[in-house]
C-alpha positions in Angstrom: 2.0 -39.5 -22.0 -0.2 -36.2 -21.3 2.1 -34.0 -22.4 2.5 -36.1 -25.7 -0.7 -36.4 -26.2 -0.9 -32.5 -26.2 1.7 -31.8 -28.1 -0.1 -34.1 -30.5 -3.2 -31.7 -30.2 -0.8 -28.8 -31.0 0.2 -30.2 -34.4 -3.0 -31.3 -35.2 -4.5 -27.6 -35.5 -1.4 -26.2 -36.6 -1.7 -28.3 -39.6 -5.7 -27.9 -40.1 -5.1 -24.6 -39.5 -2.5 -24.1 -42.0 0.1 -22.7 -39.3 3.7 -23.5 -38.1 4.4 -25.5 -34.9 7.1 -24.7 -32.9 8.6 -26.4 -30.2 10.2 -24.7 -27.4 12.0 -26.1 -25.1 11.0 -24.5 -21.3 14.6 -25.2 -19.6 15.1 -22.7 -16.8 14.8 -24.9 -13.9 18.4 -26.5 -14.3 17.8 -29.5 -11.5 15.1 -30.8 -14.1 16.5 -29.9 -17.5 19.7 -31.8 -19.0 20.3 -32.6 -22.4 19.4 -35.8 -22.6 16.3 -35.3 -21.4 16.0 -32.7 -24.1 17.0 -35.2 -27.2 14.7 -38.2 -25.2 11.6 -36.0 -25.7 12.5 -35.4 -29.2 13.2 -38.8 -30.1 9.7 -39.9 -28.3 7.7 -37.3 -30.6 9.1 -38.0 -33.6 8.5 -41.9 -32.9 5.0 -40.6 -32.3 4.9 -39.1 -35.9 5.1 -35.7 -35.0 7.3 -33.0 -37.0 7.5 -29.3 -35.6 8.5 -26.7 -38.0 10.6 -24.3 -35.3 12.6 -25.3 -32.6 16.0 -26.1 -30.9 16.7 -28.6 -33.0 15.4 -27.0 -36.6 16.1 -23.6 -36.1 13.7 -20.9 -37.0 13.2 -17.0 -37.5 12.6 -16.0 -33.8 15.4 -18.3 -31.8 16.6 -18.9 -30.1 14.0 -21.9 -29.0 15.7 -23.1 -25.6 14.3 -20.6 -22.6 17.6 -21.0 -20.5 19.5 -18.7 -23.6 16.7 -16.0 -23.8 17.3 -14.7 -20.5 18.2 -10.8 -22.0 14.8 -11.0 -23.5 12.9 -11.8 -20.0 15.2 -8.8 -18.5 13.8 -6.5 -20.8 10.1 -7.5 -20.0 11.1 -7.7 -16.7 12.2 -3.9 -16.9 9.0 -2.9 -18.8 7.1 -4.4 -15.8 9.0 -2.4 -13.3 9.1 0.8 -14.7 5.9 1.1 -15.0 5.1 -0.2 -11.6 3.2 -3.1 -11.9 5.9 -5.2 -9.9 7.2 -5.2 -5.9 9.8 -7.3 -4.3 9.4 -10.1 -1.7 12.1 -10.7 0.7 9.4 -13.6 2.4 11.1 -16.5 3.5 9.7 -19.9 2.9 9.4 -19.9 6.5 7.2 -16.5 6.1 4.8 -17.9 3.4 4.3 -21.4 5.2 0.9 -20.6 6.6 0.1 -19.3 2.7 1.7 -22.7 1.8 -0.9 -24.9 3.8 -3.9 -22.7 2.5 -6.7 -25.3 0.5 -6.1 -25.8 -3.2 -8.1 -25.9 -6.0 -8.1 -30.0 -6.9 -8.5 -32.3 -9.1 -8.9 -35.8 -8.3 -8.4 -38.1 -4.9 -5.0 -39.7 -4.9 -4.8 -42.0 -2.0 -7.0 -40.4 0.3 -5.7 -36.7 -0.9 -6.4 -34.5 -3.0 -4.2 -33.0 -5.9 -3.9 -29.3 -6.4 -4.5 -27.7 -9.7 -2.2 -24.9 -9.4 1.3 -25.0 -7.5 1.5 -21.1 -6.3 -0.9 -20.6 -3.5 -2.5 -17.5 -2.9 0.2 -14.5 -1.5 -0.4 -13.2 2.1 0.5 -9.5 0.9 3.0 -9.4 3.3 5.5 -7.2 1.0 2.9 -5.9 -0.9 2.3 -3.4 1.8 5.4 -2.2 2.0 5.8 1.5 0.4 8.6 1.0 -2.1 7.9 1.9 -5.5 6.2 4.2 -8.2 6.6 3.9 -11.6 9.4 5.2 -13.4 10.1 7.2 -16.8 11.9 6.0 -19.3 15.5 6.8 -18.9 18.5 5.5 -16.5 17.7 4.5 -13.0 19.9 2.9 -10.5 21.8 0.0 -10.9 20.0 -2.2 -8.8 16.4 -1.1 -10.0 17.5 -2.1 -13.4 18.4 -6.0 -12.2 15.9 -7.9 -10.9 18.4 -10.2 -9.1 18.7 -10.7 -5.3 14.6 -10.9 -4.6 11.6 -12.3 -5.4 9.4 -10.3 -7.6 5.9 -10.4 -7.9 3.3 -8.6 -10.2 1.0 -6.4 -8.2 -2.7 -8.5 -9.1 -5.6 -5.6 -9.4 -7.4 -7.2 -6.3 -11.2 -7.8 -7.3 -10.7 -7.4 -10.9 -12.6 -10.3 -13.2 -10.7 -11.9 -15.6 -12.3 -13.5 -18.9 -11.4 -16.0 -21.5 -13.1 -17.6 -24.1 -10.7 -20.9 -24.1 -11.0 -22.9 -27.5 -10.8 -26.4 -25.9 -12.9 -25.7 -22.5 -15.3 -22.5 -23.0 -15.5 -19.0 -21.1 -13.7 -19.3 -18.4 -13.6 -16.7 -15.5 -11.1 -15.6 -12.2 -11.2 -13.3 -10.2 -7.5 -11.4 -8.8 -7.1 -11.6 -5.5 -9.5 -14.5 -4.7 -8.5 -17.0 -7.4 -5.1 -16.4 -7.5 -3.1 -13.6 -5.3 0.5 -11.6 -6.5 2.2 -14.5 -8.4 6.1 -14.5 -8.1 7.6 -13.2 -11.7 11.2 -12.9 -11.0 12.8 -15.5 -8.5 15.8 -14.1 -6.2 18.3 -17.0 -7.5 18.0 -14.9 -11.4 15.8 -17.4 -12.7 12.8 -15.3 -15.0 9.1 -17.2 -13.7 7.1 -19.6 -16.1 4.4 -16.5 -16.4 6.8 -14.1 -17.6 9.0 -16.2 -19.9 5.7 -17.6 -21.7 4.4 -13.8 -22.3 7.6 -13.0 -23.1 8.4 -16.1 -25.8 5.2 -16.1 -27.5 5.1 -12.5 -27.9 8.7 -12.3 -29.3 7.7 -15.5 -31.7 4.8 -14.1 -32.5 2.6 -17.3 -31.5 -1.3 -16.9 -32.2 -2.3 -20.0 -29.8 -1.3 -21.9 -27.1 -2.1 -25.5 -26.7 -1.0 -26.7 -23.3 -3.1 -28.6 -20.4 -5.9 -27.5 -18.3 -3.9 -27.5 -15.0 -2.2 -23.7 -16.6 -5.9 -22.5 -16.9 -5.4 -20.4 -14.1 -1.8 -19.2 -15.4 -3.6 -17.9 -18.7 -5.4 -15.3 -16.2 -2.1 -14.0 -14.5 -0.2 -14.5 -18.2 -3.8 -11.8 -19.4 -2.7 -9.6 -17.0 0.8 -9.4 -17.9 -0.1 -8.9 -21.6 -2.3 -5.8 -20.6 0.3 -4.4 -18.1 2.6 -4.5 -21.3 0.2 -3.3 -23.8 0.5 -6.8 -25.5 -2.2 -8.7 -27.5 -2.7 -11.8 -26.4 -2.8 -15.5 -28.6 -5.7 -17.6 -28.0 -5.8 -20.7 -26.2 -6.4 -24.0 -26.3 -6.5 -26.1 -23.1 -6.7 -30.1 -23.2 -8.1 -32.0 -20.5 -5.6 -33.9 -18.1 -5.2 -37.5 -18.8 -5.5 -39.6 -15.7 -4.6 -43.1 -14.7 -7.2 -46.0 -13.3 -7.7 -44.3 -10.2 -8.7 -41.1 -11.6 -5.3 -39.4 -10.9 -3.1 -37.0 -12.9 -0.9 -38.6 -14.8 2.4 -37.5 -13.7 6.0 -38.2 -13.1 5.4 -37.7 -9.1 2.7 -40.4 -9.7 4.9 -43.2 -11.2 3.2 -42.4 -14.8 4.4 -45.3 -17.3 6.7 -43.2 -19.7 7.0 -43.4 -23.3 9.9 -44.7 -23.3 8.5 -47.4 -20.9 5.4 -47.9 -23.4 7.9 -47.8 -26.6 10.2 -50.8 -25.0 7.0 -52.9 -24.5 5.9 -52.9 -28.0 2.9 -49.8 -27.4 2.7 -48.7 -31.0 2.0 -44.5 -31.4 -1.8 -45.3 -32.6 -2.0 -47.5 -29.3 -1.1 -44.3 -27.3 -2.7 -41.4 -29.5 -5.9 -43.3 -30.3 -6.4 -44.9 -26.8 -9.7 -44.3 -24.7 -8.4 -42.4 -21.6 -10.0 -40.9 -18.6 -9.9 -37.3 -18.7 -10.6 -34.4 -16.5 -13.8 -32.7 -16.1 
């Protein structure tokens, strides 16, 4: 339901605004993406009266719109990063990282005595960081494995101390700071799959998108995704964060929490103004 109610948000200023919507369709992690999953979420928006103007479905002038057949494109960002030295590997098990892993979180709300993190990447040790390894490279042919990202993770080098600023459309200036807010964020994972960071800079560069309307749990992302777009002399869209929509008990609403689907809601007899126009509890 939050991320309906989002996508909602998205057409709505696309079409005050006088702008195309396009739907993309962020498949890379193949355990949670299948096609039917795909054409369920379709089906849900439409029933919701929402109609995008780009995407897998429709087509449009910068596809294509599914992430999992754009990979070339997320090399060659990938490539730009390297070369000019903005990126190191990690060979870190998850063994190595497990003290990282049980640092505190930045949270949200209680959830049975708990609290729920914000932001799923925890802050990086430095461990590899340290590690002498690379300076940047000119343009021209390099070797072979320098040129593949494959076989390691690889994270972006954060300028440690650095303030990062946003004026957000949805939720006003917000600042972080590298290296205290967030740490060297993985870019590049070692089983070939391109990070959320990068394919986002990469997409909405290539597709030329002016603003992004997602939820306020990728506040934090928009500061490593600012970074990116500096370290490849990209100008950045705007961006509009919505407040999370939580359940009775003041929790995210989320598939981990047994959040009623819209499919769920449809089958009951919830009518789209019942969802879109309903009085929910919202983050701060």
């Amino acid at each position: 339901m939050g991320h309906a109610r989002t996508f909602w948000t998205a057409w709505q200023r696309a079409r005050d605004a006088g702008g195309a919507l396009v739907m993309r369709m962020e498949d890379l992690d193949p355990d949670r993406s299948r096609a039917q999953f795909a054409d369920a979420a379709y089906d849900d928006l439409r029933w919701l009266g929402i109609r995008w103007h780009e995407g897998p479905d429709k087509g449009g002038p910068f596809g294509p719109y599914l992430q999992s057949k754009r990979r070339n494109f997320y090399i060659d960002f990938w490539r730009r990063l390297h070369r000019g030295g903005f990126l190191f590997p990690c060979h870190c098990s998850r063994k190595d990282l497990a003290g990282a892993l049980g640092a505190p979180h930045e949270t949200i709300a209680r959830s049975g005595g708990k609290l729920e993190p914000l932001d799923d990447e925890p802050i990086y040790p430095g461990t590899c960081r340290k590690a002498p390894y690379f300076t940047p490279q000119l343009p021209g042919p390099s070797k072979q494995e320098l040129e593949t990202p494959d076989g390691a993770n690889w994270r972006f080098r954060v300028p440690n101390g650095e303030v990062i600023e946003f004026d957000d459309l949805g939720m006003g200036r917000q600042r972080f700071v590298a290296g205290v807010d967030f740490g060297d964020f993985v870019v590049w994972r070692r089983d070939g799959t391109p990070s959320y960071q990068l394919a986002c800079v990469a997409d909405d560069a290539l597709m030329r998108i002016t603003e992004v309307v997602r939820g306020a749990d990728l506040l934090k992302s928009t500061a490593r995704q600012i970074l990116l777009y500096r370290a490849l002399g990209l100008q950045p869209p705007k961006w509009f964060h919505c407040r999370l929509v939580l359940d009775q008990w003041g929790r995210r609403l989320a598939k981990r929490n047994d959040a009623v689907s819209l499919r769920a809601l449809r089958q009951q007899g919830v009518t789209p103004m019942n969802i879109l126009g309903a009085d929910l509890p919202l983050s701060a």
